[in-house]
N, C-alpha and C positions, 0 to 999 in steps of 0.2 A: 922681153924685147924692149930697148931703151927708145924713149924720144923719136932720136935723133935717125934711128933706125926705123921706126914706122914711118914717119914723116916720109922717109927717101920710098917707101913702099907704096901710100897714101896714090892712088891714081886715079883719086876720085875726091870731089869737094861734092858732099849735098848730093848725092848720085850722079857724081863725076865732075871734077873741076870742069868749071865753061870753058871753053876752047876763047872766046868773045869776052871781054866786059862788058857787065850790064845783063848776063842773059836771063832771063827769067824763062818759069819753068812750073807747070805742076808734080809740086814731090811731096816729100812727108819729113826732109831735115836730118839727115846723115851723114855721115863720113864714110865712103865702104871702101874694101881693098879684097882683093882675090879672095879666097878661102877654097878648104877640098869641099868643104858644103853647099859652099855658092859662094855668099861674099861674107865679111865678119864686119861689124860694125867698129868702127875706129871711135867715131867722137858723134853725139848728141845733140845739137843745136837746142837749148833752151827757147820754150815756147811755140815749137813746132809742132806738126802732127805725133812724129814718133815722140818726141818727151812727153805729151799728153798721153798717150797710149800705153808708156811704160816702158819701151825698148834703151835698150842698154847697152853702151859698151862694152865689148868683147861677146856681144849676140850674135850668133850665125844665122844668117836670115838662106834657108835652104830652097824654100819656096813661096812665092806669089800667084793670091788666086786659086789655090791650090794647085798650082800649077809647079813641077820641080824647077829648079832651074841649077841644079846639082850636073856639073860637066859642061853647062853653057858658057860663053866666053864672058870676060867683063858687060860688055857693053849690052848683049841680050840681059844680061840680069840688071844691068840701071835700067834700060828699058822698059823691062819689065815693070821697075819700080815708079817709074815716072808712069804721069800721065794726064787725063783731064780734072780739073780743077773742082773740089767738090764731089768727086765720085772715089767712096769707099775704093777700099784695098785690103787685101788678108795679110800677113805676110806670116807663115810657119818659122818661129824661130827656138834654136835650140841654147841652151842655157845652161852650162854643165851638163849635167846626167838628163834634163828633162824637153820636152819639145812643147813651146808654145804656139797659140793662134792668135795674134793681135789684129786688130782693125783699126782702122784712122782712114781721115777723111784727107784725100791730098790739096792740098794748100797751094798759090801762086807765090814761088818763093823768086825773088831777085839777088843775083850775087854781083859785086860792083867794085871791081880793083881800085887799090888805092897805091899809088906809085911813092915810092921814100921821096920823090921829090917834092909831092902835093901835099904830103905829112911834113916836110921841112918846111912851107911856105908859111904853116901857121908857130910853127916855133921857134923856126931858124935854127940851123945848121949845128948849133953847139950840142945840141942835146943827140946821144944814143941811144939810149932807151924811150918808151912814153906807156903810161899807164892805159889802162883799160876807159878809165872815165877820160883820157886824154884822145884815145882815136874813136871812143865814140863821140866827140864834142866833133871831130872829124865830119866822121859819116852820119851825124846827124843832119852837117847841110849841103851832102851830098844825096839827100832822099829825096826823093817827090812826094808830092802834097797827098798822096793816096797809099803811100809805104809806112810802115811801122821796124823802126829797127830792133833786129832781135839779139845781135853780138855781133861782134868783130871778133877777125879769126887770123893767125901768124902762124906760119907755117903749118897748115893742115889744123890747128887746136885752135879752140874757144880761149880768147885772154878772159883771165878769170881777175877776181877781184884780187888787191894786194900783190899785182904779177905785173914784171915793167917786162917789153918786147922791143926786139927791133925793129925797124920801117919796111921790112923785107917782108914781101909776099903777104901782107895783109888786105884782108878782103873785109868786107860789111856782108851782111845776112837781114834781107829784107823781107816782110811776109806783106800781102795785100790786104790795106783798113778793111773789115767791115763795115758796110754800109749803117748807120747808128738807126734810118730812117727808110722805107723802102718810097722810090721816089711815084708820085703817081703820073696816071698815063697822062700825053699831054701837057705836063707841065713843065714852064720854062728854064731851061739848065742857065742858070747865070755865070758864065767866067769868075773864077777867083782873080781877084785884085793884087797883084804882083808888083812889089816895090821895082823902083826904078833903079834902084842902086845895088850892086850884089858883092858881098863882102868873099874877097878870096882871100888873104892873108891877116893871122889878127899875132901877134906876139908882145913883148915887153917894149921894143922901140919901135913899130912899125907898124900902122895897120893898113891893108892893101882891097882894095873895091875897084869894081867895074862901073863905072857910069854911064846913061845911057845917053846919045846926041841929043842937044836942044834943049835938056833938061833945067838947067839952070846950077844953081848952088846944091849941095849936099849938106844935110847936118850930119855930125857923128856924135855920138853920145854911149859913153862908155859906162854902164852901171853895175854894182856887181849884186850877189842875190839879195842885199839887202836894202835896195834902191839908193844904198850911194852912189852919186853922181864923181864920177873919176876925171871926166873930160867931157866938155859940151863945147864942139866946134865948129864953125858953120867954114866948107873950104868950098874954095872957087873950083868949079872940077873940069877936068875936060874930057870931052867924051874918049871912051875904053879907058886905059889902065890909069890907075893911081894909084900915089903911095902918098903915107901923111906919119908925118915922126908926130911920137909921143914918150913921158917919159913914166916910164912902165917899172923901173926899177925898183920904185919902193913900194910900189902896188903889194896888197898883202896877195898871196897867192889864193887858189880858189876860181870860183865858177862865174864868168861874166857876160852879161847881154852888149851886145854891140849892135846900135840901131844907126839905118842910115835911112835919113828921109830925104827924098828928092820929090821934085813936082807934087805934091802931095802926098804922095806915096812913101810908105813905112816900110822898110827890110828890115826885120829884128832876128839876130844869130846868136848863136851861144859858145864859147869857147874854155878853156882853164887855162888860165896862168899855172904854173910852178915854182 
């Protein structure tokens, strides 16, 4: 079966594409579509539960829990697979000739559209394809400070490395940090410190931020991984959209931080030129 054919079958993202942007969800990170055994596993999400546990592409997961789920509709069987966050799961899956028992723990995963037009703001309009390191530069700063991104995905499939895609139907695949510290009881939660200035559009001529009222000036300061400095500009801003020309052209291509300080406060982003 080609592609282009499972894609059109694909009636599920991550145990069933969200109906919502943004939904989040206790799963375990797969792709499933119908199957006569219950569902067949389409695509993997690296770093998830199931890739930790060994499930695989073109695995027929027949039963959850030990429970069959062989003649149930779609949606009882993502059901099934879904659930609370941290509570173990079986899934019986078949493999060729042979039947396995896997377990994993389901994970809070977040899945989060990204529209070809939010993908044009950071590279403008010329370009049809973009790399893999180019839409995760994307959805990197479309995460929350408590998200870990695991892959960006185009039409139903994981962009893999050395793979250029279209802007069409591209999603980000988020899983929830671990806590590095367990916090103790009573103790004061301090707000993280959130810059004033928030960078929406970064390309070769153009770089576009939000400022916030009252704030005063913006610096922008363009550097790329190897702490050259490309641009250090202080702009008069006004509060909501801005745009600010630069000339980006002979920039060598590659990976760059784009920091904007307002009122004190630091926004640091990351972006790739091409």
């Amino acid at each position: 079966m080609n592609r282009l054919l499972k894609v059109s079958m694909a009636l599920s993202l991550l145990l069933s594409i969200p109906l919502m942007a943004d939904e989040s969800f206790g799963g375990v990170g797969i792709t499933i579509v119908p199957a006569k055994e219950g569902v067949r596993v389409v695509e993997v999400i690296p770093g998830t539960p199931a890739a930790e546990a060994g499930v695989l592409p073109e695995d027929r997961i027949c039963a959850v829990d030990a429970v069959s789920i062989t003649g149930k509709s779609f949606d009882e069987a993502r059901d099934a697979l879904r659930g609370q966050k941290g509570k173990p799961v079986e899934i019986s899956v078949i493999r060729e000739a042979d039947t396995l028992s896997l377990t994993m723990r389901r994970k809070t995963l977040t899945i989060k559209d990204y529209s070809e037009q939010s993908i044009e703001k950071w590279y403008g309009k010329d370009k049809s394809s973009y790399s893999k390191e180019e839409l995760e530069a994307v959805a990197l700063q479309g995460a929350s400070s408590d998200a870990e991104l695991l892959s960006v995905m185009s039409d139903g499939y994981v962009v893999l490395d050395n793979e250029t895609v279209s802007a069409r139907e591209v999603k980000a695949v988020y899983v929830d940090k671990e806590p590095v510290f367990k916090e103790k009881k009573n103790s004061e939660k301090k707000a993280p410190v959130k810059g004033n200035a928030k960078l929406k559009a970064f390309n070769r001529s153009v770089v576009g931020f939000v400022a916030k009222p009252k704030a005063g000036d913006v610096r922008l300061v363009i550097t790329d991984a190897n702490g050259q400095v490309y641009l250090d500009k202080v702009v008069s801003a006004k509060p909501g959209a801005n745009q600010v020309s630069w000339d980006g052209d002979k920039v060598p291509s590659g990976r760059y931080s784009i920091a904007l300080e307002q009122a004190g406060t630091v926004s640091t982003y990351f972006s790739v030129l091409r």
